[in-house]
C-alpha positions in Angstrom: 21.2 20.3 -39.3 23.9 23.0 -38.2 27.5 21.7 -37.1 26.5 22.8 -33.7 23.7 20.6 -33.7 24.2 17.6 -35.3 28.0 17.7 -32.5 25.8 18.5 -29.2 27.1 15.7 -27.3 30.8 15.7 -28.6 32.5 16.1 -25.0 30.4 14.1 -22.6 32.5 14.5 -19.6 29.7 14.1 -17.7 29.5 10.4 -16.7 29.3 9.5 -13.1 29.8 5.8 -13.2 27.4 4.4 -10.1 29.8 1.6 -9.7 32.8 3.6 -9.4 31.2 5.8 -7.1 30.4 3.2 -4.7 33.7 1.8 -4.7 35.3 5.3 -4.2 33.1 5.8 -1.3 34.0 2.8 0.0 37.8 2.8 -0.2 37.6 6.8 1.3 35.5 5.2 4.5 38.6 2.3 4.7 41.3 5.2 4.5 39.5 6.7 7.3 38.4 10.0 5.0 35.3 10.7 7.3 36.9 13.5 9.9 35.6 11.5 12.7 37.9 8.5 12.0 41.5 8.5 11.8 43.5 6.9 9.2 44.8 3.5 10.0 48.4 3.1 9.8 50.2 1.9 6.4 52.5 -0.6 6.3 55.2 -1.3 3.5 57.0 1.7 1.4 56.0 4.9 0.8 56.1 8.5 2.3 57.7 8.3 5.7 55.4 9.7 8.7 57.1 13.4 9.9 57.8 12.9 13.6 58.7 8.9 14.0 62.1 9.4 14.9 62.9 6.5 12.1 64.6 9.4 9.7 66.7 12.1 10.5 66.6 13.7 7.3 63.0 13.3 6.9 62.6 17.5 8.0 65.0 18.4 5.5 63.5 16.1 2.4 60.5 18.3 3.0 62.0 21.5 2.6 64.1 20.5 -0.7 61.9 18.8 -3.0 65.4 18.2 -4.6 66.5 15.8 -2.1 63.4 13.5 -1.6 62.9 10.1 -3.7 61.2 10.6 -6.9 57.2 9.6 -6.9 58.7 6.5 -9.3 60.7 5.7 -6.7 57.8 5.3 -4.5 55.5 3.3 -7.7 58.6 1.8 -10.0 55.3 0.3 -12.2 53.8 3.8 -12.8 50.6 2.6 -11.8 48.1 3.7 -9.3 47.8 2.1 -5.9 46.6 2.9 -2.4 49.8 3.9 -1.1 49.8 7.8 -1.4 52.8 9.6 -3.5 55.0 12.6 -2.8 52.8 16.4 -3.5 53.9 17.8 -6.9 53.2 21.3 -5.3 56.7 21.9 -5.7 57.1 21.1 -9.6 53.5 22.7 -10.2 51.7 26.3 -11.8 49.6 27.1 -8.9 46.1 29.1 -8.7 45.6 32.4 -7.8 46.2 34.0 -4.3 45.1 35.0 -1.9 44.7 30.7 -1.8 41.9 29.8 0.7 42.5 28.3 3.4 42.3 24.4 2.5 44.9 24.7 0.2 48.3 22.9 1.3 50.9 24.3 -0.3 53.8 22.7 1.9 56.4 20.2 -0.4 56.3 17.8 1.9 53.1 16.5 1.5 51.3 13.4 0.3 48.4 12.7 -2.3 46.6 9.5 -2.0 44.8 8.7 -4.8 41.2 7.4 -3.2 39.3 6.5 -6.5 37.4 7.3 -9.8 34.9 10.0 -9.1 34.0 10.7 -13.1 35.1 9.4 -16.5 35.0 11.1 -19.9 36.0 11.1 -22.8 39.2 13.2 -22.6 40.0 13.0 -18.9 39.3 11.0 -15.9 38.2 12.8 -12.4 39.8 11.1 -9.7 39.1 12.5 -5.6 42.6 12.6 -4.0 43.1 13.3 -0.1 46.4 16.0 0.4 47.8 15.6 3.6 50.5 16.5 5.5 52.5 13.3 7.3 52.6 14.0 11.2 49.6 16.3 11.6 46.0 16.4 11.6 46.3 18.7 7.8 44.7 17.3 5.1 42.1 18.2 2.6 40.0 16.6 -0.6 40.9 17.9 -3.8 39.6 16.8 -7.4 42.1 15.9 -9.8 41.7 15.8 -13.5 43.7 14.3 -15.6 43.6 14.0 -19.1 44.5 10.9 -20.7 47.6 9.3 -22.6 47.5 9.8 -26.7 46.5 6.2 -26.9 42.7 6.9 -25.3 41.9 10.3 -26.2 39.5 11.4 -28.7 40.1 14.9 -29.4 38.1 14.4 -32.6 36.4 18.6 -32.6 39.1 20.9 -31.0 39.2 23.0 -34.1 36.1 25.2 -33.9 36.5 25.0 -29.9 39.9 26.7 -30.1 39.5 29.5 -33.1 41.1 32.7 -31.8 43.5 30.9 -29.2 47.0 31.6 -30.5 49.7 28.6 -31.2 52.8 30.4 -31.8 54.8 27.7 -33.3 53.7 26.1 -36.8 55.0 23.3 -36.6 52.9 22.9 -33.1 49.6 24.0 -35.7 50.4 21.6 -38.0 51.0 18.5 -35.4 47.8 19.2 -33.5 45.7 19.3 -36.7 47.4 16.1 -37.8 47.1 14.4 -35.0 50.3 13.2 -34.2 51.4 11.8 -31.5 53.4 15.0 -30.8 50.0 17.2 -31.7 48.2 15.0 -29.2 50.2 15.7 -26.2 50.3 19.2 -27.3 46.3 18.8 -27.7 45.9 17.6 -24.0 48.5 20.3 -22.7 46.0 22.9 -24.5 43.1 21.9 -23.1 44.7 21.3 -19.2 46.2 25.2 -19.2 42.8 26.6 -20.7 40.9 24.7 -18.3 43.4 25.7 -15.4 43.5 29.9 -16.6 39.5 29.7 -17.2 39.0 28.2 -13.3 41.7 30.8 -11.9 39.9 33.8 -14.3 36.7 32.8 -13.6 37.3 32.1 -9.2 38.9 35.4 -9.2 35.7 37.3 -10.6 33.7 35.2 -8.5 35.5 36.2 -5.4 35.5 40.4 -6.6 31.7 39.9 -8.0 29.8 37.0 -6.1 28.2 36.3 -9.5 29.6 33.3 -10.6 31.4 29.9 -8.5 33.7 27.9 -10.3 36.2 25.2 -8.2 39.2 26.7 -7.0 42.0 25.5 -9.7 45.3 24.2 -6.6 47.7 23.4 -9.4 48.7 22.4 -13.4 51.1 19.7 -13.7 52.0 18.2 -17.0 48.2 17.0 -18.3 46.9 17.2 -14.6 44.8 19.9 -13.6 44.2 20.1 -9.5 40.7 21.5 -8.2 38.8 22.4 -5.6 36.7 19.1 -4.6 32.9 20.4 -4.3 31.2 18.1 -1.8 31.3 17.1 1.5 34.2 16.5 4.0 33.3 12.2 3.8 34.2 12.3 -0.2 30.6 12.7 -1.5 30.7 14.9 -4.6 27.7 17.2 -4.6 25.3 16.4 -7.3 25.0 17.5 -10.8 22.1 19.7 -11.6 20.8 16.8 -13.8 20.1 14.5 -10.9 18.0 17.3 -9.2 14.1 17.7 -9.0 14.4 21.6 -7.0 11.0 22.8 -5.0 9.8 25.7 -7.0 11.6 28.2 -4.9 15.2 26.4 -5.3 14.7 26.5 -9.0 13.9 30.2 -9.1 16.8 30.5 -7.4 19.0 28.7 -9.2 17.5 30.2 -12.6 18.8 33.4 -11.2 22.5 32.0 -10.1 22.5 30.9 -13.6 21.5 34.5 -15.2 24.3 36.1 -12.9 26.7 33.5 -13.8 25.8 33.8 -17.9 26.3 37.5 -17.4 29.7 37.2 -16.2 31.2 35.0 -18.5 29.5 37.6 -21.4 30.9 40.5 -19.7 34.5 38.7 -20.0 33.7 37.8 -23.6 33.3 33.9 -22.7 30.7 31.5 -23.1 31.0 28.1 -21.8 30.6 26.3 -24.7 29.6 22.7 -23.4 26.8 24.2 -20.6 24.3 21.7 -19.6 22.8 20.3 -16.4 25.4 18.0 -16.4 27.8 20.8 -15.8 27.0 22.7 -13.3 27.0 21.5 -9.4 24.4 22.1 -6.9 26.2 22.3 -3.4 24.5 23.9 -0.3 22.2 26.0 -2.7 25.0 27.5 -4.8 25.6 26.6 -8.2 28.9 25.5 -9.4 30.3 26.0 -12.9 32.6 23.1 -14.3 34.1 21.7 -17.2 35.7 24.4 -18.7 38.2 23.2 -21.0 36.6 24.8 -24.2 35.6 27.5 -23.0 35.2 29.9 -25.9 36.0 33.5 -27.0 32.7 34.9 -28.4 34.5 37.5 -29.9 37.5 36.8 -31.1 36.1 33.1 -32.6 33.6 33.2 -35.5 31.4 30.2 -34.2 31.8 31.6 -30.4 27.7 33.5 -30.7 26.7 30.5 -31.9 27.9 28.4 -28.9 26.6 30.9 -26.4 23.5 30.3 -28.2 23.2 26.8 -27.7 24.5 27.2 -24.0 21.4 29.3 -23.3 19.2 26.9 -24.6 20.2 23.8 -23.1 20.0 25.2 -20.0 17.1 27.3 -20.5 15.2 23.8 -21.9 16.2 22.0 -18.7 14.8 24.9 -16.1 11.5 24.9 -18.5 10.9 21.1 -18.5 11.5 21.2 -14.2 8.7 23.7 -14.1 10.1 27.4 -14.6 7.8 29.7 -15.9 7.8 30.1 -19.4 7.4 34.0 -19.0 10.5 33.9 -16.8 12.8 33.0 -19.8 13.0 34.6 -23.1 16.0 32.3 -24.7 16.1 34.8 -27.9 16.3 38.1 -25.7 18.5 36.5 -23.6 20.9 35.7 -26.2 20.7 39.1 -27.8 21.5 40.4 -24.5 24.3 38.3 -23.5 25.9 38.8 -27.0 25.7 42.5 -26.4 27.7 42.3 -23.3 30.3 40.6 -25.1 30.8 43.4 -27.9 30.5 46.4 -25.3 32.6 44.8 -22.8 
């Protein structure tokens, strides 16, 4: 059995825990998420409502990010809670512009954390309401955040990451030791290479209309901010995987797919963890995600053989739903993609 093989199901980031999804729903309908209810009021300390007349400075600690209290100030313990912490917009590498619409960029807004939507092995996915104190501004954004040294499991970066450039080798060296050191490096890695891959990859989508990924809002630290795909009431849209499409949808979808392939083989990429489990379904368009490792076809030795395996995973899952066998080819397509990536 290949390497490839025998290591399919290395990064299954692809969890939704029922339990946690119930309670995440259930804590966004009590923070009034739903657009048709409005937020109760908090009591105790946090973020101070813009416009209460309690704090005269309150306009000028949104301006200077320098002069508001620090988000430990707000959560001394460092833990999470329901009370909602200062934006770190301000402190933050942001996504590409022109930013749509949703996206609040003002320093002084809030985040409040509103529950789990997926775990994994590497990162958490938590759904995060931004809003801005004092007005009706506010919008649902994913947030993943990869863990603390002590609970990941980085255990195959190496063939993942062949052709990226470390330009320190004392930074090689930790990460392939894994040292505490290498591990934060590790996790810092995987956040900016998931952040540049979403902002690469949205950009194309915008020029092209051949590819969706979520909108990547910001990188801070280990956190990488996202676009949430779903619905305005905090339901997530679902994961291929949980889908039985009508005929028609799954032609459809076949062909979002082929587009989207095409793209990332034009740019050289492949995925390199594709699966149902990866890819959204919302309002009929598919939605690339997880894209940490994704992987340079050319410029790493094992990259044809992961754009290999991304084909047929995917191509397996359309078949056993009811594609037509004479609508996929998974050697031709291969050999095609592959082309793409060495004429690009």
């Amino acid at each position: 059995m290949s390497e490839l093989a025998a290591e399919d199901s290395w990064y299954d980031d692809d969890a939704f825990a029922d339990d946690a999804l119930s309670r995440r729903r259930s804590r966004a309908r009590r923070r009034g998420t739903d657009p048709d209810v409005r937020r109760p009021a908090e009591d105790g300390p946090g973020p101070r409502r813009a416009g209460d007349g309690a704090d005269d400075g309150a306009d000028a600690r949104r301006r200077d990010p320098g002069t508001r209290p620090e988000v430990d100030d707000l959560d001394p313990d460092g833990t999470e809670g329901d009370e909602p912490a200062w934006s770190t917009w301000g402190e933050a590498q942001h996504g590409p512009e022109p930013r749509p619409g949703w996206v609040i960029p003002d320093l002084g807004a809030v985040d409040a954390d509103l529950g789990v939507l997926k775990t994994g092995k590497e990162a958490d996915v938590h759904l995060v309401e931004r809003s801005v104190p004092g007005t009706d501004r506010r919008s649902l954004v994913a947030a993943k955040r990869y863990r603390s040294r002590q609970h990941r499991m980085f255990h195959r970066d190496a063939s993942y990451v062949e052709g990226r450039r470390v330009r320190r080798s004392r930074e090689t060296r930790a990460m392939a030791r894994r040292t505490a050191f290498g591990l934060d490096l590790l996790a810092g890695q995987w956040a900016q290479a998931e952040f540049q891959a979403l902002g690469r990859l949205w950009q194309l989508g915008e020029a092209t209309g051949t590819i969706a990924v979520p909108y990547p809002v910001q990188l801070h630290g280990t956190e990488v901010m996202l676009e949430f795909v779903g619905d305005p009431d905090g339901t997530a849209a679902p994961r291929l995987a949980q889908l039985r499409p009508a005929p028609d949808e799954l032609e459809d979808l076949w062909h979002q797919l082929l587009a989207a392939l095409g793209t990332l083989a034009n740019e050289g990429l492949a995925h390199g963890d594709l699966s149902a489990y990866n890819l959204l379904v919302h309002d009929g368009r598919l939605v690339i995600i997880d894209l940490p490792q994704v992987v340079d076809v050319v410029a790493n030795p094992q990259g044809p053989g992961y754009l290999a395996r991304d084909v047929r995973n995917v191509a397996d899952w359309f078949l056993a739903r009811g594609l037509a066998p004479d609508r996929v080819d998974v050697d031709d397509l291969v050999r095609s993609l592959l082309a793409d990536t060495v004429h690009r």
